[in-house]
N, C-alpha and C positions, 0 to 999 in steps of 0.2 A: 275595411278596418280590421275585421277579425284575421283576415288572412295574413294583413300586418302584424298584427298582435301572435298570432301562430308563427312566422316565419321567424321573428323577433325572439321570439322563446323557444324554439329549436336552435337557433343559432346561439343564446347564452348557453343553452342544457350543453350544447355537443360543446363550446369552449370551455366552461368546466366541467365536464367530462376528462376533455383532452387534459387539461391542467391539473387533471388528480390521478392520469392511467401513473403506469410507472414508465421512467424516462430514465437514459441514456445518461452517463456524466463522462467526460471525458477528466482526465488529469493530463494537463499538459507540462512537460519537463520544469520549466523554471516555473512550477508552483508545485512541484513534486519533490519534498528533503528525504532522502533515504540514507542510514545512516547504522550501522553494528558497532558494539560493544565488545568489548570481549578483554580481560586479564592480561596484565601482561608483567609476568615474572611474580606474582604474586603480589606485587605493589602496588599497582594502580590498573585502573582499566585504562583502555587507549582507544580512540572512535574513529571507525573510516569511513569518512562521507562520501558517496556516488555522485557525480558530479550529471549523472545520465540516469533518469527514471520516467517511466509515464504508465499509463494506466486506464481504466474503463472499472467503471459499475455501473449495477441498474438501481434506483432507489424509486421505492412506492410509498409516497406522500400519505395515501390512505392510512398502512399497517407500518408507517416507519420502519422500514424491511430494506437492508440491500443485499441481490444477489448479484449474480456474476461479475464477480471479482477479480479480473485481469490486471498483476502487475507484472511489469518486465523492468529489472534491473540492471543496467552496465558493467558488468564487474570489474570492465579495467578499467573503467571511469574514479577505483577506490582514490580517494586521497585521506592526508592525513596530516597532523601538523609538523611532522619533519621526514623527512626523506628514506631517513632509514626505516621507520614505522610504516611507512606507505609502501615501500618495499618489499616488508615483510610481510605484510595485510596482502599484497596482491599476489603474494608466491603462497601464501597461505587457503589463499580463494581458487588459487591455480587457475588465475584469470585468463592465459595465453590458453588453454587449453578448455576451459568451462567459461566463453565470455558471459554468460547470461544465466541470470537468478530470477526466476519466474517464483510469482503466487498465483494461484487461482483457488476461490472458492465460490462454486458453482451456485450453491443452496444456498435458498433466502434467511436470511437472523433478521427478529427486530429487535431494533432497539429500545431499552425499557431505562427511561431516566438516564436514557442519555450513553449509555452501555449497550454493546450486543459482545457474543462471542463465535465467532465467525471459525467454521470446519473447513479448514481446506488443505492444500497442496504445494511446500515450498518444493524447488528443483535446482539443488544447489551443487554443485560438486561432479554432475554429472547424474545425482539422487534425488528419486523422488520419494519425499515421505509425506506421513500426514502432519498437520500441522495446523495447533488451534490459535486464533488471533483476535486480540482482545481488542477494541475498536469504540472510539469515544464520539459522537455528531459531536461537535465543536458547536458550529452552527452551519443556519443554512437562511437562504436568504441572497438579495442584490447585493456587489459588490460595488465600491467607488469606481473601480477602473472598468467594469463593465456594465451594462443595461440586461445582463442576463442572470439566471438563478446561479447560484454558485453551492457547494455544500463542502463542509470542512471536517476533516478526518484526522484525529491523530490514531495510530494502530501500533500494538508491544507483539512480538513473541518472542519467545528464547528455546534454543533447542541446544542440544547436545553436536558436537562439529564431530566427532566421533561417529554418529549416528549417518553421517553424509561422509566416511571413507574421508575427512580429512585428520590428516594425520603430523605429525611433528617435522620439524626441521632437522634431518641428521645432523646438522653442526649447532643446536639449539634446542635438545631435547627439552621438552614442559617450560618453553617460552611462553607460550599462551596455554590461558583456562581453555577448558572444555565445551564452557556455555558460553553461546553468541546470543546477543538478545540484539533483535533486529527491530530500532524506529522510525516509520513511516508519517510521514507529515505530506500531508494533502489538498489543495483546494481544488475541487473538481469544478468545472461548470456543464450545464445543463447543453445537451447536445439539440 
């Protein structure tokens, strides 16, 4: 009976164990919105949504902490609500040329009431800079359409396009502002 009672309590200890190390979350494409901002002619901003995004972090349930931060972006994936803006959005990304806008940030952030701010690495334009990214837990938790952990991310940063060698349209000089501010919507689930 005791060696019941011993196997039985090795066997909960190492499952919550497992169930608190840090884990894997995958982001798979259609729960991944990726989406930049950016001026246009001074009037209004204009949004070009990615129609192709995914993604990987590690999140530890202990320290509310997530590091390695892999996103990979489509950039000819941009669309937009009219044709001529999507046009310009995607000559502007120089997406024949730079298909892919990566983030990565390596080091662990936790999160504190729901907030971390995450150090890392946008690679946009064929540039790589540093780049800090502000990052909300939504929540975390099962979702209706799965039996698995899921955790939810909204993430802001805005950087200067200048900063990443992009540059104006000779037939459209200061068509667009300066500052992209890039949004990131995420439901990752537990790998």
């Amino acid at each position: 009976m005791k060696k019941l009672l011993c196997i039985l309590l090795l066997i909960t200890t190492s499952a919550v164990a497992a169930e608190n190390t840090p884990a894997t979350y995958y982001i798979p494409p259609t729960q991944f919105n990726a989406a930049i901002q950016i001026m246009n002619l001074g009037f209004a901003n204009i949004f070009g949504l990615f129609r192709s995004a995914t993604g990987s972090f590690v999140f530890d349930e202990n320290s509310k902490s997530i590091s390695r931060l892999r996103l990979a972006i489509d950039a000819a994936s941009v669309m937009s609500n009219n044709p001529e803006s999507q046009n310009d959005l995607a000559m502007l990304l120089g997406v024949t040329q730079f298909p892919e806008i990566s983030i990565t940030a390596p080091e662990s952030a936790a999160f504190a009431e729901g907030k971390a701010s995450l150090k890392g690495t946008l690679t946009l334009h064929g540039t790589s800079k540093p780049l800090t990214l502000e990052a909300t837990l939504n929540r975390q938790g099962k979702t209706p359409q799965s039996t698995g952990e899921a955790i939810g991310l909204s993430i802001r940063a805005s950087f200067k396009r200048a900063d990443f060698g992009i540059g104006d349209d000779p037939n459209m000089p200061s068509r667009f502002g300066d500052t992209i501010t890039l949004m990131l919507e995420m439901q990752a689930m537990r790998q």
